[in-house]
C-alpha positions as CSV (number, residue, x, y, z in Angstrom):
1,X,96.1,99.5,108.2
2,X,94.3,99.4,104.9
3,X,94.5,102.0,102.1
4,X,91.1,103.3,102.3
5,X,91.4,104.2,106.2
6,X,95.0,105.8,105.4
7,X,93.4,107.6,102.3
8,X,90.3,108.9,104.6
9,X,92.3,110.0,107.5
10,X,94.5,111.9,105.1
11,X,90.9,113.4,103.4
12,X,89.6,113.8,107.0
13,X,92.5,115.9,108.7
14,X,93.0,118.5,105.4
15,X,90.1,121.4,105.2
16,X,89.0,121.6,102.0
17,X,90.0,118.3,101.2
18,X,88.0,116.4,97.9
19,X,89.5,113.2,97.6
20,X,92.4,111.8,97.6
21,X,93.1,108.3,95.6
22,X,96.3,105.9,95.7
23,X,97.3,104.8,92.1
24,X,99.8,102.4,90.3
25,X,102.3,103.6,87.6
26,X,100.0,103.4,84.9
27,X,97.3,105.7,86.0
28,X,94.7,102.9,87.9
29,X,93.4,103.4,90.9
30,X,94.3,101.3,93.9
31,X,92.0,102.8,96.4
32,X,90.3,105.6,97.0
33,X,88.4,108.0,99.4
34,X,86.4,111.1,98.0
35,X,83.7,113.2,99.3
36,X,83.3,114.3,95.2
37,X,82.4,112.0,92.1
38,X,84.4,109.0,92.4
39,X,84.9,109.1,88.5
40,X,85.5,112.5,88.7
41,X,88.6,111.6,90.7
42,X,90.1,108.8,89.0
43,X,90.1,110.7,85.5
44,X,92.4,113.6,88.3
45,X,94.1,110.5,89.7
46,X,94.8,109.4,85.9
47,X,95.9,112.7,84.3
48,X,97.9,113.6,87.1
49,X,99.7,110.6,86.6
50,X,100.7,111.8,83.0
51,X,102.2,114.7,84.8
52,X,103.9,113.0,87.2
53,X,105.8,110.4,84.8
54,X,106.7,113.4,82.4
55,X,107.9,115.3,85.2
56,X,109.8,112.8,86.9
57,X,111.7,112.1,83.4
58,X,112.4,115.7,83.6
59,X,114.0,116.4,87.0
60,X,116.0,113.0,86.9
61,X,117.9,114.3,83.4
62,X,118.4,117.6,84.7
63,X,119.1,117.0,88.6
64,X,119.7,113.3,88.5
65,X,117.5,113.0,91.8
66,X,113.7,112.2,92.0
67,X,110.7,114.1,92.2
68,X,109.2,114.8,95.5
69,X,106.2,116.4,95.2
70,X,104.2,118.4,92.6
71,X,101.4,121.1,93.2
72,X,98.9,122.0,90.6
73,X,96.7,125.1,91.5
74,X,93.7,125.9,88.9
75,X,91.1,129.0,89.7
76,X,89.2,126.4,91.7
77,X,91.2,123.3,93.0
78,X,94.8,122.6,94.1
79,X,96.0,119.0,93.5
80,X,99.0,117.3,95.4
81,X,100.7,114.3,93.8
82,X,103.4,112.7,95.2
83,X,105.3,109.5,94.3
84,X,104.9,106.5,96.9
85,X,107.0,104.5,95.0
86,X,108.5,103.9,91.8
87,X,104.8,101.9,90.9
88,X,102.5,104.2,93.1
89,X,101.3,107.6,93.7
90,X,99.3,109.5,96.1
91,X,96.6,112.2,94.6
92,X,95.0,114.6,97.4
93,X,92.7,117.5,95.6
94,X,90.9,119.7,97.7
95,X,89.7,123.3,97.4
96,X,91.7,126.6,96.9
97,X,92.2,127.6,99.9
98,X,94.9,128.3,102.4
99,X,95.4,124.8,103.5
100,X,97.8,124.0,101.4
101,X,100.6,124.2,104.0
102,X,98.2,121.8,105.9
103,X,98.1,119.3,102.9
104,X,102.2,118.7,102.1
105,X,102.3,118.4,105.7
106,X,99.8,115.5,105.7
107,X,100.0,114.3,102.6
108,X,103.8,113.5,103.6
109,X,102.8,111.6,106.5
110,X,100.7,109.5,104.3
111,X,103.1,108.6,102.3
112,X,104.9,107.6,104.4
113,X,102.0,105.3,106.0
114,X,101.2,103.9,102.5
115,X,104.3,102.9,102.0
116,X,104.6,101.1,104.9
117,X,101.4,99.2,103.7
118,X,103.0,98.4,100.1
119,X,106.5,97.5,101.2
């Protein structure tokens, strides 16, 4: 299954979904599926990576485990990143809503998919 079609069933079965984009360790997108500005979401895709290396740092010098998954929530949008592997990540935005429950729940089971795919 290719990484688009994994991307856009994830997008598909999330209301409120945005995009969501597969990205290597250093911020670049892989793949992508969006129903917003496709540059829009790499620069998301990009920063969020930023977070997710600092973070990661973070939780593996205080807990000695890794990071699992981290929610951002703004006024507007909430962002899910979580690690594929130790050289990709997964980045679903969608709107604030109350489908966030919905969106671990299926961004898990795309990770899970993906890395099938990489591996």
């Amino acid at each position: 299954m290719a990484f688009k079609r994994i991307l856009g069933r994830l997008v598909d079965a999330v209301p409120g979904a945005n995009g969501a984009i597969l990205a290597d360790w250093e911020g670049e997108s892989v793949d992508q599926v969006a129903s917003m500005d496709d540059y829009e979401l790499k620069v998301i895709g990009a920063h969020k990576g930023v977070i997710l290396t600092n973070l990661r740092d973070v939780v593996r010098r205080l807990e000695g485990t890794d990071l699992k998954e981290i929610v951002v929530t703004s006024a507007r949008m909430q962002v899910v990143i979580m690690p594929v592997t130790p050289e990709y990540f997964l980045v679903l935005t969608l709107d604030r809503s109350d489908a966030l429950g919905r969106a671990l729940f299926e961004a898990r089971r795309c990770v899970v998919l993906l890395r099938d795919e990489i591996i």
